[in-house]
Backbone bond lengths (Angstrom), bond angles and torsions (degrees), N, CA, C in turn:
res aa  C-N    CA-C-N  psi(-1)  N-CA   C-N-CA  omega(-1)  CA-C   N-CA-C  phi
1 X - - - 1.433 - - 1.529 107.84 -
2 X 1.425 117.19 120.21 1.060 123.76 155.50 1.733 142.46 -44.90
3 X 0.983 108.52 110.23 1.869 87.51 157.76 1.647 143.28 -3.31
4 X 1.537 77.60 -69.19 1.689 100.46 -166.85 1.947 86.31 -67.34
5 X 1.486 138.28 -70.53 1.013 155.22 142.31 2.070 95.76 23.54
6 X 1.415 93.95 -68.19 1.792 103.93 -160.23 1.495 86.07 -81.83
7 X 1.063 164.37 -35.48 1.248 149.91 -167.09 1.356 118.23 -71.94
8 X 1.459 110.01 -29.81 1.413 135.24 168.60 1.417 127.20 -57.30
9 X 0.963 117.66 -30.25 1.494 162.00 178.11 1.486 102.99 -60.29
10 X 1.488 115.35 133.89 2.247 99.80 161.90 1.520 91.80 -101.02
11 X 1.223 88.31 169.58 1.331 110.78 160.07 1.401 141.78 -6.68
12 X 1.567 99.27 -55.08 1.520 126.00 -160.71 1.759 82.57 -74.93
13 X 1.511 108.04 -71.35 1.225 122.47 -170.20 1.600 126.09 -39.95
14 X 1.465 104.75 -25.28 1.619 131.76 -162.02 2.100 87.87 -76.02
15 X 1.440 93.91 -46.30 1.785 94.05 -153.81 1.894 96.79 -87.32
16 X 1.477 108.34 -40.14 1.571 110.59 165.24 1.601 117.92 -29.28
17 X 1.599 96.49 -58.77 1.323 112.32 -175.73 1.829 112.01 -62.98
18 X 0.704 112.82 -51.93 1.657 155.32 -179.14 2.192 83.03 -44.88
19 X 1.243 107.53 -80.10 1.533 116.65 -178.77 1.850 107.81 -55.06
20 X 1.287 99.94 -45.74 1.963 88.72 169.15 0.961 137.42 -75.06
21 X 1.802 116.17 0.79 1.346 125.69 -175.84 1.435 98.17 -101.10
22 X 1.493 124.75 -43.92 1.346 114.59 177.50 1.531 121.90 -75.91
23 X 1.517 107.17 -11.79 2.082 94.28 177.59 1.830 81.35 -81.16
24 X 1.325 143.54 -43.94 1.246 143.66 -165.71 1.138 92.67 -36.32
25 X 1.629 124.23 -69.50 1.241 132.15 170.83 1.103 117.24 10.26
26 X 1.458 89.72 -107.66 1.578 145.45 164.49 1.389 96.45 -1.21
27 X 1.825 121.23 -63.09 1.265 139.22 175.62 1.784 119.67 -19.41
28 X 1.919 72.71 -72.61 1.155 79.08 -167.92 1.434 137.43 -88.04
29 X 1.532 107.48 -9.64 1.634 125.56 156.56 1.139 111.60 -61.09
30 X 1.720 139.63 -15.75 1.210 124.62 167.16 1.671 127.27 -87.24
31 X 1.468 90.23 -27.58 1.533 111.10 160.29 1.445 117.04 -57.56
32 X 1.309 128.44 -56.65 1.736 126.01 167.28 1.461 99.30 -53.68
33 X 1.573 123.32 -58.85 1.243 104.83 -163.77 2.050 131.98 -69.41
34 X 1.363 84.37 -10.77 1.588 111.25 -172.90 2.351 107.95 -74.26
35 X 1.324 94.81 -20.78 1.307 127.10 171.13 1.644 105.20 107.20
36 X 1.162 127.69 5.89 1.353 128.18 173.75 1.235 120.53 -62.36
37 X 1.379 115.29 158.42 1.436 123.77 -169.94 1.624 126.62 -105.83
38 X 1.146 132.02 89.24 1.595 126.61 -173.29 1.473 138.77 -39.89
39 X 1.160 154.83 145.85 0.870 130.19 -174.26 1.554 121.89 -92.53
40 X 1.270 106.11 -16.49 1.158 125.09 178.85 1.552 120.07 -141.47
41 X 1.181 99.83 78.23 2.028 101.42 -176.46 1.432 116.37 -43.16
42 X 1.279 111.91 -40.00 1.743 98.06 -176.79 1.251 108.65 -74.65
43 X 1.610 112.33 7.80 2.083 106.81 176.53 1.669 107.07 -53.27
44 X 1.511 119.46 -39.74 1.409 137.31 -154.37 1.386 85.66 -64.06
45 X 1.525 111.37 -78.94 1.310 116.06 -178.21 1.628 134.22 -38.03
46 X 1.181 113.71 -14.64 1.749 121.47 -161.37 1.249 85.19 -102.72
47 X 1.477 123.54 -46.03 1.632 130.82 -167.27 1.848 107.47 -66.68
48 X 1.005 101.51 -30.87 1.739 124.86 -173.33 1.764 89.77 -80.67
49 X 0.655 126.53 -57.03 1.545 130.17 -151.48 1.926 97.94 -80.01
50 X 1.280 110.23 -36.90 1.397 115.45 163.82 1.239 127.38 -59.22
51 X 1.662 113.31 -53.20 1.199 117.23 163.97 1.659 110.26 -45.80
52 X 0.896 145.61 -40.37 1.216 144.67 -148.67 1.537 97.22 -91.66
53 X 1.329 128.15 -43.09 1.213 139.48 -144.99 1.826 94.90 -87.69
54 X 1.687 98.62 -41.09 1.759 102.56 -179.40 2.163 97.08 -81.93
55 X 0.975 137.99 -24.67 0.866 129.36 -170.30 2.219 96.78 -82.37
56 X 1.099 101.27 -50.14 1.604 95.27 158.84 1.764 123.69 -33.46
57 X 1.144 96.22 -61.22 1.384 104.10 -162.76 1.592 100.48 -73.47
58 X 1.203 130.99 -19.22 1.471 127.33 178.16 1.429 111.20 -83.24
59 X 1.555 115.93 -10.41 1.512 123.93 -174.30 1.245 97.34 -78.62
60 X 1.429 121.95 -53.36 1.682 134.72 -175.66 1.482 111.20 -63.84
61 X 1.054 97.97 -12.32 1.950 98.89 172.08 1.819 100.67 -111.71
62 X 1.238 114.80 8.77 1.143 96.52 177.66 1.123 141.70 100.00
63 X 1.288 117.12 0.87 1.524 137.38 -134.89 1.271 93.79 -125.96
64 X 1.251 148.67 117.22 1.662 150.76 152.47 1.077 111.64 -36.67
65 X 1.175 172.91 131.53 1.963 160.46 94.15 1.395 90.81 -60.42
């Protein structure tokens, strides 16, 4: 997910998005930790890096997370 992408976005959509990336999370850190195998390791990372990117963009509007 882009930048330009999350700016585009309101509010509502910013924290929606924001809540499906972290149970995604959630997912998939229990899956590594459970001893299972991913299919794609940098998924963790791209999903992590989003979260961060929508939790950014809610700071610049003002918004606490």
């Amino acid at each position: 997910m882009k930048m330009r992408e999350i700016r585009e976005m309101s509010r509502e959509e910013k924290l929606k998005k924001l809540n499906e990336l972290e149970i995604e999370l959630i997912r998939l850190r229990t899956l590594v930790r459970s001893g299972g195998a991913l299919e794609n390791p940098g998924q963790v990372r791209a999903i992590k890096r989003d979260i961060a990117r929508l939790k950014f963009a809610l700071c610049q509007e003002g918004y606490r997370v």
